[in-house]
Steps between C-alpha positions, in 0.01 A plus 500: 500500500669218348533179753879552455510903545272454795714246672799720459277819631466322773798338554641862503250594719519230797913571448459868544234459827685211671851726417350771681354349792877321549613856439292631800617226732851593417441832610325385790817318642711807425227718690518293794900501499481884452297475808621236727876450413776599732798570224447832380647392172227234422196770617649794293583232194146351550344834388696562205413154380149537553534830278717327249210182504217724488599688190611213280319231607144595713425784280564337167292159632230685645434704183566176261230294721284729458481589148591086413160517724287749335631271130368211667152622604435664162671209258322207712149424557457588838523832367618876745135556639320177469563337807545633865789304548703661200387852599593437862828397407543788246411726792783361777741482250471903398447608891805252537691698190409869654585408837851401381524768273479713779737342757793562218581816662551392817713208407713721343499726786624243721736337295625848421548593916605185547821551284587850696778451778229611761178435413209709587268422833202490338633219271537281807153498587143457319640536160692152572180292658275660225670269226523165756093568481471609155660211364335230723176699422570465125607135499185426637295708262729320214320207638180583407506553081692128546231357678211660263694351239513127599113508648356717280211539727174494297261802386463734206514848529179695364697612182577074509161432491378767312742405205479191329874439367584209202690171636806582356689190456778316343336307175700196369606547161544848515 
């Protein structure tokens, strides 16, 4: 890539990951207020917020960090399997993707029973916890594609080593 399409590739790429991790704290706060507040109006409102901020804001960021992800491996020249840190990253950042693809239900679940005059029992219980932990869990797993990112701990993959890419570079004059 151009030095100018690369920047913004990952401009929109650090935007999209850092949006989603503040995303995920977000919902953490609600989580614990579904859990922990007193006014039944804030818990029942906290889990149709964390429906509404799931589906237009985690969702969307998740995906969009991780394609802006996959366009900065492949257009740069640290390249999608050359080094262990890129690959590791790639790696957390699908399970990370699946594992919130799959809580959508259950948002929506709760947000939904949450709206009902009387909600149901089982709402009350595990359901309720499970997202406190899910979305501690994933802020700290957030944590880790960041880190990779700014260490960029050292070591080629075999296909790395095995493959002997051109320095692609910006040339003056060009």
């Amino acid at each position: 890539m151009r030095p100018r399409v690369r920047k913004a590739a990952l401009l929109a790429h650090v935007a999209c990951s850092v949006g989603w991790i503040g995303a995920v704290a977000a919902f953490l706060v609600l989580a614990v207020a579904g859990v922990s507040a007193s006014g039944d109006v804030v818990v029942r409102s906290s889990y149709v917020a964390m429906d509404l901020l799931t589906g237009y804001a985690i969702v969307p960021l998740a995906l969009a960090s991780l394609i802006t992800g996959l366009v900065q491996a492949v257009g740069t020249e640290w390249g999608l399997l050359r080094h262990y840190w890129v690959v590791v990253k790639l790696l957390v950042t699908v399970v990370a993707v699946a594992v919130l693809l799959l809580q959508v239900d259950s948002i929506g679940f709760l947000a939904e029973a949450m709206a009902r005059p009387q909600p149901p029992d089982e709402v009350l219980g595990g359901a309720r916890i499970s997202l406190v932990v899910h979305a501690g869990a994933g802020l700290v797993v957030l944590l880790v594609p960041m880190v990779l990112s700014i260490y960029k701990p050292r070591g080629l993959t075999r296909f790395g080593r095995g493959v002997e890419r051109p320095k692609t570079g910006w040339v003056r004059g060009r």
